[in-house]
PQR file with spaces between the fields and no chain letter, atoms N, CA, C, O and H, PARSE charges and radii, in Angstrom:
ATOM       1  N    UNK     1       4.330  -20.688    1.039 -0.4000 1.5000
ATOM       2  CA   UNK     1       3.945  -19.299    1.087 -0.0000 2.0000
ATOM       3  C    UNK     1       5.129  -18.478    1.584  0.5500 1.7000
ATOM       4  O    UNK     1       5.741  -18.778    2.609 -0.5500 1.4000
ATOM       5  N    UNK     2       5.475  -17.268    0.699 -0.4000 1.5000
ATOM       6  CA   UNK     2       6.430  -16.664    1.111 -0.0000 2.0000
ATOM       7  C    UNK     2       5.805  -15.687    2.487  0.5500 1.7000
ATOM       8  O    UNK     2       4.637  -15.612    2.868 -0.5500 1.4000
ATOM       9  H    UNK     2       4.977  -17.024   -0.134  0.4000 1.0000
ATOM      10  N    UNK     3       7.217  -14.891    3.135 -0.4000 1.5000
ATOM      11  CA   UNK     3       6.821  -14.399    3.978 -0.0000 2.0000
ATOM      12  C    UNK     3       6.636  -12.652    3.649  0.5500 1.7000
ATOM      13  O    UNK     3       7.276  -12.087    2.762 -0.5500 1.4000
ATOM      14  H    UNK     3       8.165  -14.952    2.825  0.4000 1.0000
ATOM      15  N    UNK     4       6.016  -12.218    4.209 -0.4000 1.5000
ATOM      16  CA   UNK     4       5.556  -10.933    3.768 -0.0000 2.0000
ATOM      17  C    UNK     4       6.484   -9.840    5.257  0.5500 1.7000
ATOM      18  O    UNK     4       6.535   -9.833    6.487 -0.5500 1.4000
ATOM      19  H    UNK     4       5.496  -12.676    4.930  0.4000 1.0000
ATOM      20  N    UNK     5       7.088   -9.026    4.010 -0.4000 1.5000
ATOM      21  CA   UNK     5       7.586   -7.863    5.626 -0.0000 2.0000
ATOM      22  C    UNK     5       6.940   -7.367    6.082  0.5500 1.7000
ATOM      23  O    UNK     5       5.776   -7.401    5.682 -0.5500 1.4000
ATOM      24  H    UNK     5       7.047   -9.032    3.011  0.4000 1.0000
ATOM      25  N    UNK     6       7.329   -6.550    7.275 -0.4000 1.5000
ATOM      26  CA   UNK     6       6.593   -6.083    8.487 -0.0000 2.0000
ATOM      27  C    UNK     6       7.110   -4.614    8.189  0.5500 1.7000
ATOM      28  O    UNK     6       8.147   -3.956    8.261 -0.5500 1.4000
ATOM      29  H    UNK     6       8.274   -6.522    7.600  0.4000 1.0000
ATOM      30  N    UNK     7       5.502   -4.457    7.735 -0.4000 1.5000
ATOM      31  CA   UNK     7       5.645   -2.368    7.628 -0.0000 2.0000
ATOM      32  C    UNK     7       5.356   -1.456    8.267  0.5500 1.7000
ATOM      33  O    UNK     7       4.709   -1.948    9.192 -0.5500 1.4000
ATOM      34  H    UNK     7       4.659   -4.992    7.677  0.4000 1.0000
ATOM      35  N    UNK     8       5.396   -0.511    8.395 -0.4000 1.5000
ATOM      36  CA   UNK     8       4.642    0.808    8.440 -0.0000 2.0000
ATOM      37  C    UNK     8       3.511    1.311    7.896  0.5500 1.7000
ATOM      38  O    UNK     8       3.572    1.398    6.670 -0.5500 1.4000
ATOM      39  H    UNK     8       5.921   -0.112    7.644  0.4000 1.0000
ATOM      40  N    UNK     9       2.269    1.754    8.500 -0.4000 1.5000
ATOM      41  CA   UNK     9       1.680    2.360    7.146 -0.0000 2.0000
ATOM      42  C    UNK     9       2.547    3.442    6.361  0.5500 1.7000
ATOM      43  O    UNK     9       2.572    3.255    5.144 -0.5500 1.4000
ATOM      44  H    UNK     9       2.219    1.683    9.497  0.4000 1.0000
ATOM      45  N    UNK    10       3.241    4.506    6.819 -0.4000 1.5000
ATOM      46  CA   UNK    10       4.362    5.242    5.936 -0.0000 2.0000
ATOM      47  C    UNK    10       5.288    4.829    4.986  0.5500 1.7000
ATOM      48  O    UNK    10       5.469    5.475    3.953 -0.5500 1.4000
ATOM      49  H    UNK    10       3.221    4.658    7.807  0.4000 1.0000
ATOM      50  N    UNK    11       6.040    3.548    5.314 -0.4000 1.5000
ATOM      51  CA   UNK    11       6.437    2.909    4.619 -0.0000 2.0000
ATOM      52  C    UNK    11       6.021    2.022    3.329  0.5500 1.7000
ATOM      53  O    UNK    11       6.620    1.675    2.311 -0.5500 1.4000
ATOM      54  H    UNK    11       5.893    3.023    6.153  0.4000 1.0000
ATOM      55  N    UNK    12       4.812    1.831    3.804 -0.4000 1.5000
ATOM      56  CA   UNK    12       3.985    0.982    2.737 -0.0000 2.0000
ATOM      57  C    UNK    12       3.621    2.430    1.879  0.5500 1.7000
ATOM      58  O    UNK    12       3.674    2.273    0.659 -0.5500 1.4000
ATOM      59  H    UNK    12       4.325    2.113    4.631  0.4000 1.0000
ATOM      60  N    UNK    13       3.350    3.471    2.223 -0.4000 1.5000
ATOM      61  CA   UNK    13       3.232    4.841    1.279 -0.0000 2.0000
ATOM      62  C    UNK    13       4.070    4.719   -0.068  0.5500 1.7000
ATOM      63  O    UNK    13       3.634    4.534   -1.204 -0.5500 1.4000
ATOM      64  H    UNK    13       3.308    3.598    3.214  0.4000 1.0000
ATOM      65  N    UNK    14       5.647    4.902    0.437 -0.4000 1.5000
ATOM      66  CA   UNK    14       6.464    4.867    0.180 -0.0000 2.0000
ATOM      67  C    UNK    14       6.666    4.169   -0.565  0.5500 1.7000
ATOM      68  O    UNK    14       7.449    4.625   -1.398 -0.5500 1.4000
ATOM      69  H    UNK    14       6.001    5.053    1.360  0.4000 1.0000
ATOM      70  N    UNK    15       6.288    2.977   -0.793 -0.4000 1.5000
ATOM      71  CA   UNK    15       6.855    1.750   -1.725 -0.0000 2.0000
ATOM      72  C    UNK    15       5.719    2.045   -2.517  0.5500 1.7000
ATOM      73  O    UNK    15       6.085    2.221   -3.679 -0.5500 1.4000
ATOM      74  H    UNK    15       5.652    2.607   -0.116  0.4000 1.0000
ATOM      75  N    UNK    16       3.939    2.234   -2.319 -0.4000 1.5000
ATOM      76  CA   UNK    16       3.830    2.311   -3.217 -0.0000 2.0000
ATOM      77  C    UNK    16       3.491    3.497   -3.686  0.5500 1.7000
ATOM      78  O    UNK    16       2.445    3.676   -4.310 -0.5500 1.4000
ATOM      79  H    UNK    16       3.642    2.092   -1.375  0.4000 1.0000
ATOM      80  N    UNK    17       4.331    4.405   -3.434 -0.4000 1.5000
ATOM      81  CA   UNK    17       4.449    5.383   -4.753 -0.0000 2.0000
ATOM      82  C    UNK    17       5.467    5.005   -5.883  0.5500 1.7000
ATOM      83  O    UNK    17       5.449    5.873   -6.756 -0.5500 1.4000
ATOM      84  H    UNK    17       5.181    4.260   -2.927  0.4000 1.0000
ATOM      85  N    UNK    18       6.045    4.342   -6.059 -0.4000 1.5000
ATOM      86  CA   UNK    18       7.081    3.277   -6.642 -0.0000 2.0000
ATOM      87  C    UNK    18       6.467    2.772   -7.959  0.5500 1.7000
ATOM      88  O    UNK    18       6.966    2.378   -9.013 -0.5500 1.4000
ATOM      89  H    UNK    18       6.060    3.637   -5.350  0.4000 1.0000
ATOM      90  N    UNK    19       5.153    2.931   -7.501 -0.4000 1.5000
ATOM      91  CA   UNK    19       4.461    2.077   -8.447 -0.0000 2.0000
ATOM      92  C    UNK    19       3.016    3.064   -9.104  0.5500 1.7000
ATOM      93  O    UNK    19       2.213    2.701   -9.964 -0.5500 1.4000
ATOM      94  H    UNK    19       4.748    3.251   -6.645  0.4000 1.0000
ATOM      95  N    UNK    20       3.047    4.037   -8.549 -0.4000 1.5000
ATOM      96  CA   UNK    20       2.284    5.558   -9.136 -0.0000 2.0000
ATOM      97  C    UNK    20       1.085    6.047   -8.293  0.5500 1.7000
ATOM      98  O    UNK    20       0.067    6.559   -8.757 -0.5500 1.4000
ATOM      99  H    UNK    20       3.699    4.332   -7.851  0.4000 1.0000
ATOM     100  N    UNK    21       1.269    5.886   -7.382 -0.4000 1.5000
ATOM     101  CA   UNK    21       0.023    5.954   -6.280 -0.0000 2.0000
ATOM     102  C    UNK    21       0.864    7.100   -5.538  0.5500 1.7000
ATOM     103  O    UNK    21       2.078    6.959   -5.396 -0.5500 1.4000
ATOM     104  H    UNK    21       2.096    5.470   -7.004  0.4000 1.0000
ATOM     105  N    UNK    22       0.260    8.126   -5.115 -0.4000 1.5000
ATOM     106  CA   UNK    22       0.074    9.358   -4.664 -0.0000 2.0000
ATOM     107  C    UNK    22      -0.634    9.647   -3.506  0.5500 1.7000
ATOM     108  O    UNK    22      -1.833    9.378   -3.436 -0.5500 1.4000
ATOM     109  H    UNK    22      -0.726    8.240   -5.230  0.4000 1.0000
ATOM     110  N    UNK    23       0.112   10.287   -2.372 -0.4000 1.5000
ATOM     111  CA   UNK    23      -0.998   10.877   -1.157 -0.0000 2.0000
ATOM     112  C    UNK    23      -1.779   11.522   -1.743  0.5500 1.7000
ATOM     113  O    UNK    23      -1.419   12.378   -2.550 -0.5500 1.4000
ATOM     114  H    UNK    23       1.086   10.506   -2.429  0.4000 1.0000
ATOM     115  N    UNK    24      -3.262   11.218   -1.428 -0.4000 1.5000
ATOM     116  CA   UNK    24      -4.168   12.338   -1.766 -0.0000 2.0000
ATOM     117  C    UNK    24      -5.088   13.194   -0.394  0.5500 1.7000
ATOM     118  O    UNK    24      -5.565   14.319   -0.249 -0.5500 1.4000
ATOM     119  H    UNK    24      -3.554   10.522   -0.773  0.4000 1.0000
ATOM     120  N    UNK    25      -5.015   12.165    0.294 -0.4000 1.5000
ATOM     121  CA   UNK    25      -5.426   13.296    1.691 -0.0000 2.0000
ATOM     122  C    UNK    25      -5.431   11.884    2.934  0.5500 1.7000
ATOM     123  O    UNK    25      -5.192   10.708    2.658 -0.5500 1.4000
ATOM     124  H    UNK    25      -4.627   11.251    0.176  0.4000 1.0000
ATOM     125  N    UNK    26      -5.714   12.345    4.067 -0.4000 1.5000
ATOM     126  CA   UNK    26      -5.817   11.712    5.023 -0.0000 2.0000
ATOM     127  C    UNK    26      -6.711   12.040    6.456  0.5500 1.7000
ATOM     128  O    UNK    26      -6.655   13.042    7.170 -0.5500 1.4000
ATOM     129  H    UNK    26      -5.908   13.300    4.292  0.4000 1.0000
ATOM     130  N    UNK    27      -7.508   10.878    6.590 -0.4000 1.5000
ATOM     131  CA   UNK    27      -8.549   11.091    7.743 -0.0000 2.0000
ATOM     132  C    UNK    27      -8.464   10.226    8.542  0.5500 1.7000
ATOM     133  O    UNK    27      -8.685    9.027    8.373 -0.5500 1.4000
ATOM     134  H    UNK    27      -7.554   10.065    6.010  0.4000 1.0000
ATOM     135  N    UNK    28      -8.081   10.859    9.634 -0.4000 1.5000
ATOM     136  CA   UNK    28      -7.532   10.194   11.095 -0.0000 2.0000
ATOM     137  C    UNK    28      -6.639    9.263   10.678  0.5500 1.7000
ATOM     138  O    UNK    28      -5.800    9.479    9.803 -0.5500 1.4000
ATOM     139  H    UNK    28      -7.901   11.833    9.771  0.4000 1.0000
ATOM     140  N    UNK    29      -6.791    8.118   11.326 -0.4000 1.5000
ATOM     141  CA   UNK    29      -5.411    7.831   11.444 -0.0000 2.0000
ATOM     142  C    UNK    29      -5.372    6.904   10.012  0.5500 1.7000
ATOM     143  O    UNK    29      -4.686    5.896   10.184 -0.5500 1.4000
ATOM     144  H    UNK    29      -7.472    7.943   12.036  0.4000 1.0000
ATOM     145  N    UNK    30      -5.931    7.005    8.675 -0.4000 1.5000
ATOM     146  CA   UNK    30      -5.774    6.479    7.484 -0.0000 2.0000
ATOM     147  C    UNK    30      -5.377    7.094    6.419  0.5500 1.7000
ATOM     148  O    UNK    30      -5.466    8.311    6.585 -0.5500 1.4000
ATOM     149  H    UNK    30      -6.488    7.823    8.536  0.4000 1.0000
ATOM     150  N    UNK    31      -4.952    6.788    5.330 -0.4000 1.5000
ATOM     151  CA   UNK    31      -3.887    7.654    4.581 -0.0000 2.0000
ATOM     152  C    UNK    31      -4.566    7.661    3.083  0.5500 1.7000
ATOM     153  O    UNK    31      -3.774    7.231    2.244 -0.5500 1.4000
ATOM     154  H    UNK    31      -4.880    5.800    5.195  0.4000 1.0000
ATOM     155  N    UNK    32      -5.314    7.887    2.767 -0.4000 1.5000
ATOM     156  CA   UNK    32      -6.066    7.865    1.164 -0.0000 2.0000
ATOM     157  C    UNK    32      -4.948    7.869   -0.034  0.5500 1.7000
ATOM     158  O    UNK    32      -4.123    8.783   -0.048 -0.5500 1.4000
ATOM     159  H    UNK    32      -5.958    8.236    3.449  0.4000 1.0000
ATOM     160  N    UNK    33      -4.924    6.976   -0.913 -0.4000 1.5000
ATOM     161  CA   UNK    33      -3.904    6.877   -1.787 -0.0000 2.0000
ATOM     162  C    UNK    33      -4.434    6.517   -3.257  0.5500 1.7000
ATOM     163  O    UNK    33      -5.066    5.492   -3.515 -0.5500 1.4000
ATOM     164  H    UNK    33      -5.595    6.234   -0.901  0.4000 1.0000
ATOM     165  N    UNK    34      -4.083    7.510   -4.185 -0.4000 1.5000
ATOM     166  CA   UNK    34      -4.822    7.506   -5.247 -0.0000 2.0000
ATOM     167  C    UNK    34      -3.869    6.801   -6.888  0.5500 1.7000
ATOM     168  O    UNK    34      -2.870    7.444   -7.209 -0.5500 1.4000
ATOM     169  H    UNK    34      -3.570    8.342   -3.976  0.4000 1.0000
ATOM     170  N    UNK    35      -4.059    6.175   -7.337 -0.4000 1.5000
ATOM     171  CA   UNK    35      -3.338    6.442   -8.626 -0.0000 2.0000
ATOM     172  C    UNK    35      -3.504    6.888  -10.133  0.5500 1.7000
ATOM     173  O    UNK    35      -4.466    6.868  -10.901 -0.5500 1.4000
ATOM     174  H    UNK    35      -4.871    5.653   -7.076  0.4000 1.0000
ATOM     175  N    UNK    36      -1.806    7.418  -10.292 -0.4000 1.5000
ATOM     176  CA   UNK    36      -1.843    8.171  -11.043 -0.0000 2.0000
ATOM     177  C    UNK    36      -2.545    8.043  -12.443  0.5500 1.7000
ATOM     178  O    UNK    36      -2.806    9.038  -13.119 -0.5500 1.4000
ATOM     179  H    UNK    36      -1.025    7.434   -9.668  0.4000 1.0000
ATOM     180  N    UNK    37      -2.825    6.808  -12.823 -0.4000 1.5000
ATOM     181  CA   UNK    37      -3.035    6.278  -14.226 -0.0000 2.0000
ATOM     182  C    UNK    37      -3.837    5.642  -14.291  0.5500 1.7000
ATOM     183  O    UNK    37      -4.118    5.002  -13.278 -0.5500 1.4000
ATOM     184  H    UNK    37      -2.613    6.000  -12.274  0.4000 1.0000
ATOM     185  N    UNK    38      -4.640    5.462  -15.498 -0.4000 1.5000
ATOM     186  CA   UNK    38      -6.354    4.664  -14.931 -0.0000 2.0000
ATOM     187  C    UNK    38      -5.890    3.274  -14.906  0.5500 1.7000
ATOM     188  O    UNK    38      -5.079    2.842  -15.724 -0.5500 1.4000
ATOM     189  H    UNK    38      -4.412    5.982  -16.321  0.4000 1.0000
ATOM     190  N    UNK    39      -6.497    2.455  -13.800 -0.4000 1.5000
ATOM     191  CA   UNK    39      -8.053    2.742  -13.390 -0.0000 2.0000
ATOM     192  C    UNK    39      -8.050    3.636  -12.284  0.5500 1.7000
ATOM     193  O    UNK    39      -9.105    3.588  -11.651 -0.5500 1.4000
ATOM     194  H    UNK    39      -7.156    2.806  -13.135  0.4000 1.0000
ATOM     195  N    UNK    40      -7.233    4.409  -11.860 -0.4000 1.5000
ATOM     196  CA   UNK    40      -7.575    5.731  -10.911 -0.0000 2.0000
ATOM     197  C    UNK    40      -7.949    4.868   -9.851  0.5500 1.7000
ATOM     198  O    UNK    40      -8.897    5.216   -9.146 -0.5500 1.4000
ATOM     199  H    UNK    40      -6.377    4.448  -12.375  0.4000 1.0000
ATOM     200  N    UNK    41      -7.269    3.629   -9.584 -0.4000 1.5000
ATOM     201  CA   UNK    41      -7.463    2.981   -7.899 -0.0000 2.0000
ATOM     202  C    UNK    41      -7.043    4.010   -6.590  0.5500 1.7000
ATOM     203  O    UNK    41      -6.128    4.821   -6.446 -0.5500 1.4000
ATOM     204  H    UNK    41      -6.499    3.347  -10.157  0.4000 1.0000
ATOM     205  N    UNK    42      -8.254    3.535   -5.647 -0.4000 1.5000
ATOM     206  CA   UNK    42      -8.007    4.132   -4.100 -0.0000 2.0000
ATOM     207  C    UNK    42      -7.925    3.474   -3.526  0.5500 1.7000
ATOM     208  O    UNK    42      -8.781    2.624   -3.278 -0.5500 1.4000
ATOM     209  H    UNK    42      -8.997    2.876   -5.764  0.4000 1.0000
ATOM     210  N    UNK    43      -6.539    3.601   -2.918 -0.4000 1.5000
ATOM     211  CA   UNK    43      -6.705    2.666   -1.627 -0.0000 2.0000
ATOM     212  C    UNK    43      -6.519    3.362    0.126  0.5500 1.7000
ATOM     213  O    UNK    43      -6.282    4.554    0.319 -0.5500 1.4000
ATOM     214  H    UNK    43      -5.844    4.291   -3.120  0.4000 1.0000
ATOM     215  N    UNK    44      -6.649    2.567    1.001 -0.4000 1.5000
ATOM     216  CA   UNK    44      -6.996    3.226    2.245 -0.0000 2.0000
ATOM     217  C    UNK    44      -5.641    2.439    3.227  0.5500 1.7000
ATOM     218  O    UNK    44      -5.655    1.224    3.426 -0.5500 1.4000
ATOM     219  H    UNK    44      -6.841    1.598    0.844  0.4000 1.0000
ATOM     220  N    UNK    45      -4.762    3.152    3.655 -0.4000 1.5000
ATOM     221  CA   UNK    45      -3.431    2.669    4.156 -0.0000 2.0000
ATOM     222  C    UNK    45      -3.446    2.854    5.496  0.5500 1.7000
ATOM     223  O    UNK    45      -2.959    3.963    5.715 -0.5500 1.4000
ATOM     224  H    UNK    45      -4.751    4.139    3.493  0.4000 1.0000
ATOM     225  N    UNK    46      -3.876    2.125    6.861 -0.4000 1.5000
ATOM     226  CA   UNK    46      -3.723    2.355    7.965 -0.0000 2.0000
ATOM     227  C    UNK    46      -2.823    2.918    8.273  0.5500 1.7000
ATOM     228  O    UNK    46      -1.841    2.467    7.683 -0.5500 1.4000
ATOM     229  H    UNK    46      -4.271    1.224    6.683  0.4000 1.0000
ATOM     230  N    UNK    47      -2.398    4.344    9.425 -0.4000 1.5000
ATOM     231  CA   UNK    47      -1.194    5.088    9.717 -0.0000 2.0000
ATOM     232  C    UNK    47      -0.837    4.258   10.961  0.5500 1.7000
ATOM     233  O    UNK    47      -0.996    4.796   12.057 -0.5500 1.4000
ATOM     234  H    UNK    47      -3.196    4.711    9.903  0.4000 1.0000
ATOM     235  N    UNK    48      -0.293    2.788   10.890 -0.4000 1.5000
ATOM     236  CA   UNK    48       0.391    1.978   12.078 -0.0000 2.0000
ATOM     237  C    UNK    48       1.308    2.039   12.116  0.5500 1.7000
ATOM     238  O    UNK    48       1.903    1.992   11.040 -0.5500 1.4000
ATOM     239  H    UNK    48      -0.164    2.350   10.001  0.4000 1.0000
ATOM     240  N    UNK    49       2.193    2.206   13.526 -0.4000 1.5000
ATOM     241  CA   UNK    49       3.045    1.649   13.459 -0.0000 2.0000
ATOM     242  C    UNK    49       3.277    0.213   12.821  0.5500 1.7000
ATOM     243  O    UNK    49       4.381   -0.261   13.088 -0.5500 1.4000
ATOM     244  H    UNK    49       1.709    2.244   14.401  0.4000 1.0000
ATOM     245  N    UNK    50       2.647   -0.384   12.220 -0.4000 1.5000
ATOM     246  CA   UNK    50       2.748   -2.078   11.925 -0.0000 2.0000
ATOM     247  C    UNK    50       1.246   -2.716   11.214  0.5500 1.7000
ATOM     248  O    UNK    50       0.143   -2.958   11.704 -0.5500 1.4000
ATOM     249  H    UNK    50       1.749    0.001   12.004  0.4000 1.0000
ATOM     250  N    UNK    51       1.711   -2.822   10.078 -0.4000 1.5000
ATOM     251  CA   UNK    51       0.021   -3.060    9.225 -0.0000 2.0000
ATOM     252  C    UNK    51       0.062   -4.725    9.458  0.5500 1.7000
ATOM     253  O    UNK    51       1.053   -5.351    9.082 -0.5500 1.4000
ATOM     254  H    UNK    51       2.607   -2.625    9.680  0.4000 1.0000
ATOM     255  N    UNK    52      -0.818   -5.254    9.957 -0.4000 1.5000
ATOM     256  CA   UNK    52      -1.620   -6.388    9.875 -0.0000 2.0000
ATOM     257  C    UNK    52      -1.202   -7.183    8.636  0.5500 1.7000
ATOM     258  O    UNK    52      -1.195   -6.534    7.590 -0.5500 1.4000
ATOM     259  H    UNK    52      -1.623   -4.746   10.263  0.4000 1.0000
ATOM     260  N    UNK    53      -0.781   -8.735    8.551 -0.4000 1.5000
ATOM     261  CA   UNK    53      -0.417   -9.325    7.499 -0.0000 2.0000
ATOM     262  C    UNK    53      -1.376   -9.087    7.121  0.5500 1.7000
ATOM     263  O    UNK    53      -1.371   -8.282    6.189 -0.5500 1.4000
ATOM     264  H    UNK    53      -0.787   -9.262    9.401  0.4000 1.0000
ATOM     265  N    UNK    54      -2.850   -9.661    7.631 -0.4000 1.5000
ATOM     266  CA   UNK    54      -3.520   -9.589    6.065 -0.0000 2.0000
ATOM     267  C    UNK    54      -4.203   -8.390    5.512  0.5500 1.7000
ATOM     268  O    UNK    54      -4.751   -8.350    4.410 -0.5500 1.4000
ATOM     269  H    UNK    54      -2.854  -10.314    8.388  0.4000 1.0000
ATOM     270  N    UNK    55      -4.111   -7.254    6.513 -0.4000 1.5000
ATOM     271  CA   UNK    55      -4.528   -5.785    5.723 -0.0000 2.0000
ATOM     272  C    UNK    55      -3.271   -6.108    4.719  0.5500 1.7000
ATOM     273  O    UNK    55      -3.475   -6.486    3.565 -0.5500 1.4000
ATOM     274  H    UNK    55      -3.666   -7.287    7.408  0.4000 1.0000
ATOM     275  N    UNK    56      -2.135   -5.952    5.181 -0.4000 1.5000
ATOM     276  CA   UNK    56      -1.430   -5.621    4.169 -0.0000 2.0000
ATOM     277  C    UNK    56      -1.382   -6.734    2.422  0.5500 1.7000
ATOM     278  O    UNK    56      -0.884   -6.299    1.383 -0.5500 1.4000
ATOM     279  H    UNK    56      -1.969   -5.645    6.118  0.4000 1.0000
ATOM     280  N    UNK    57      -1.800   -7.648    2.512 -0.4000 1.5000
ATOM     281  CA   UNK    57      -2.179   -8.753    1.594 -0.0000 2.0000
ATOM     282  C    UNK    57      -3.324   -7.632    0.937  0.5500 1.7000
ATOM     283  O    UNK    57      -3.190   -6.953   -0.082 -0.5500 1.4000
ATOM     284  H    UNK    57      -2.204   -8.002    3.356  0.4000 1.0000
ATOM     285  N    UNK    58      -4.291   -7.676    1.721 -0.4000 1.5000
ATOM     286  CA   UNK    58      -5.120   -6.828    0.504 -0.0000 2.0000
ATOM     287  C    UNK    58      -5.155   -5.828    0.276  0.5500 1.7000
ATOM     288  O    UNK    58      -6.211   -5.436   -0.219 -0.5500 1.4000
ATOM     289  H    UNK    58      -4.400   -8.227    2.548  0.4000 1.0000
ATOM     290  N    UNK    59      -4.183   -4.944    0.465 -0.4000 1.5000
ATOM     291  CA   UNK    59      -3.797   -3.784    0.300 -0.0000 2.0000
ATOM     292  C    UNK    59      -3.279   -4.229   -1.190  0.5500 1.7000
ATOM     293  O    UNK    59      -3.801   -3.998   -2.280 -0.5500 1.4000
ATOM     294  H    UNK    59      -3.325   -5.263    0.868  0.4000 1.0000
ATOM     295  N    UNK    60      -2.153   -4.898   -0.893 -0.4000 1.5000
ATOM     296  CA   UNK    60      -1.198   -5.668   -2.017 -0.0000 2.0000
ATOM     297  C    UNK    60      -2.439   -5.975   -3.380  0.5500 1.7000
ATOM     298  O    UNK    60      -2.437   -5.374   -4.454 -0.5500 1.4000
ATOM     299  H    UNK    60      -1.728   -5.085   -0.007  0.4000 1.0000
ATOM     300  N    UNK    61      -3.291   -6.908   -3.021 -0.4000 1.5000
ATOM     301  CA   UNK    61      -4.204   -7.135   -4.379 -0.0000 2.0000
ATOM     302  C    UNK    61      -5.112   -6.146   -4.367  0.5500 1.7000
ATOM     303  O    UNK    61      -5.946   -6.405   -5.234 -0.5500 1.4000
ATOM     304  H    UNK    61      -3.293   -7.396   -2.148  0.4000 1.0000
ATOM     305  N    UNK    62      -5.385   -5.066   -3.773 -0.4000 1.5000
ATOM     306  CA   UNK    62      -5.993   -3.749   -4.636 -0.0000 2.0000
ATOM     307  C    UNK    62      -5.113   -3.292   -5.478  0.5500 1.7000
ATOM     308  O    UNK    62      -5.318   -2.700   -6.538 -0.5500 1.4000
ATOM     309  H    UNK    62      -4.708   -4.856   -3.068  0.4000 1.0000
ATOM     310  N    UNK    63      -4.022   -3.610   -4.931 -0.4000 1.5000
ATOM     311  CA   UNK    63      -3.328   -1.551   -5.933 -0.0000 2.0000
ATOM     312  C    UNK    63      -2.584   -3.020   -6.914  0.5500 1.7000
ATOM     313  O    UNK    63      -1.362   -3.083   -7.053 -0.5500 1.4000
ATOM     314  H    UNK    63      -3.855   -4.091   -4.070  0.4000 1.0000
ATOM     315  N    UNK    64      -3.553   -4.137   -7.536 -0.4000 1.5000
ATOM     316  CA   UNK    64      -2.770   -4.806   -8.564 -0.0000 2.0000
ATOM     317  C    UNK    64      -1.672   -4.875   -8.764  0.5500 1.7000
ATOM     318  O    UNK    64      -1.093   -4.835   -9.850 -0.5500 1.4000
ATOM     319  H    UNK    64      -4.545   -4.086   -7.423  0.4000 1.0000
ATOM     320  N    UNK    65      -1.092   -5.031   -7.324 -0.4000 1.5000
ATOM     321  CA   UNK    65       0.195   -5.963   -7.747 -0.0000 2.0000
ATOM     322  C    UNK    65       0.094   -7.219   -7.015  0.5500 1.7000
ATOM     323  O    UNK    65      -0.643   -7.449   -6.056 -0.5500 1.4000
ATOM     324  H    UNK    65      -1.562   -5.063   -6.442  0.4000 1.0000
ATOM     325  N    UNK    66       0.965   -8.046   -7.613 -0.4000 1.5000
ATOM     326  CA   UNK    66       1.123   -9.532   -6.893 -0.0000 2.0000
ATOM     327  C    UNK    66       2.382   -9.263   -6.360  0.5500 1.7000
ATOM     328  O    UNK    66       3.227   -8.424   -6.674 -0.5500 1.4000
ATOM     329  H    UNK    66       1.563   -7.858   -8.392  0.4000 1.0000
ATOM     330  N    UNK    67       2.352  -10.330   -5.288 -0.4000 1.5000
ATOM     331  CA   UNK    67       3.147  -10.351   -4.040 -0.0000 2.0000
ATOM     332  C    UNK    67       4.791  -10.157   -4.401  0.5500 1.7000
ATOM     333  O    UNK    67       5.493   -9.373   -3.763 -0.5500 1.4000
ATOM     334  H    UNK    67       1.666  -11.011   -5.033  0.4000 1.0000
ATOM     335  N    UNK    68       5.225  -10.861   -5.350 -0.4000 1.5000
ATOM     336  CA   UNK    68       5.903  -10.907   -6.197 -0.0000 2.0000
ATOM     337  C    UNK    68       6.418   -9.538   -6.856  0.5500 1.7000
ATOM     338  O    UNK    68       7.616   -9.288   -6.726 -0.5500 1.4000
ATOM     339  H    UNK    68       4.655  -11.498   -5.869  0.4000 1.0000
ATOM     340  N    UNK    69       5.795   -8.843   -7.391 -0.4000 1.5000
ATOM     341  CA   UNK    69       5.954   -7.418   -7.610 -0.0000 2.0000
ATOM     342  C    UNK    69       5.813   -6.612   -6.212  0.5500 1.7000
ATOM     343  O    UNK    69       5.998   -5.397   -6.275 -0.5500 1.4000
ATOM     344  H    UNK    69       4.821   -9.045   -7.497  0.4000 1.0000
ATOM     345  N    UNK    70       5.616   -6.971   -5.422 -0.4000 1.5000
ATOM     346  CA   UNK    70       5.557   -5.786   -4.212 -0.0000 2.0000
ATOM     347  C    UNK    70       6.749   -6.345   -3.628  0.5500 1.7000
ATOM     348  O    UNK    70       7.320   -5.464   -2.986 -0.5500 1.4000
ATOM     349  H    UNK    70       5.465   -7.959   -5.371  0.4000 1.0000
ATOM     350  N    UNK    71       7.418   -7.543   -3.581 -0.4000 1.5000
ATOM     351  CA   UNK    71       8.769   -7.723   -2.839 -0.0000 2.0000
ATOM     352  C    UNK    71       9.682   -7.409   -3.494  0.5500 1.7000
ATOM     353  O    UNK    71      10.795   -7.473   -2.973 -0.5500 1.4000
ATOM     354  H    UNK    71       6.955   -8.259   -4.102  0.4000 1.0000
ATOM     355  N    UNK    72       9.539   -6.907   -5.022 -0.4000 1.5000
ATOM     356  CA   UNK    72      10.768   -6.484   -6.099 -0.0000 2.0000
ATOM     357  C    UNK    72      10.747   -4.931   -5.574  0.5500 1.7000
ATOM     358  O    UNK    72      11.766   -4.282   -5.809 -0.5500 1.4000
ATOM     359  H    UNK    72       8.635   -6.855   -5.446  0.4000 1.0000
ATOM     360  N    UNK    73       9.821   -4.369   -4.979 -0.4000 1.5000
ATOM     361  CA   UNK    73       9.748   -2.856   -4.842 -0.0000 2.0000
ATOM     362  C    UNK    73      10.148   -2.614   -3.456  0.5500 1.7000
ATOM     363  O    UNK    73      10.467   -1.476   -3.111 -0.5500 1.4000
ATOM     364  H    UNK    73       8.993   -4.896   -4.788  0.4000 1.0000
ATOM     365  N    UNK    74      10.155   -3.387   -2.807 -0.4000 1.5000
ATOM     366  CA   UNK    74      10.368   -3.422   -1.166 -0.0000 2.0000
ATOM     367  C    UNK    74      11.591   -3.395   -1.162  0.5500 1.7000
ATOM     368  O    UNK    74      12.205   -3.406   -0.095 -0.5500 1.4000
ATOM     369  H    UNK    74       9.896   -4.312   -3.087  0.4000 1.0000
């Protein structure tokens, strides 16, 4: 198993807008992230200093990418 980096929720923003996902609003300390192209996925991005390996794992298999594609964008 490869190893997964240690993010930000901002950072994790960041990368994936890379991939067509868009701020769309934010409530408390979570970051709503929409994309641009169907299937019009939402996902919900903790504002941490430091996202949880495995939030961030399924963060990773919502917004359909494999791990693999999220370390080519990182």
């Amino acid at each position: 198993m490869s190893k997964l980096p240690v993010l930000s929720g901002r950072e994790l923003c960041k990368i994936l807008e890379k991939f067509g996902y868009f701020i769309d609003h934010q409530t408390g300390s979570h970051i709503i992230l929409r994309n641009i192209d169907p299937p019009y996925r939402r996902l919900t991005v903790p504002d941490h200093r430091e996202i949880a390996k495995g939030t961030l794992r399924k963060i990773i298999r919502e917004s359909g990418l494999t791990l693999e594609e999220f370390k080519n964008l990182s």
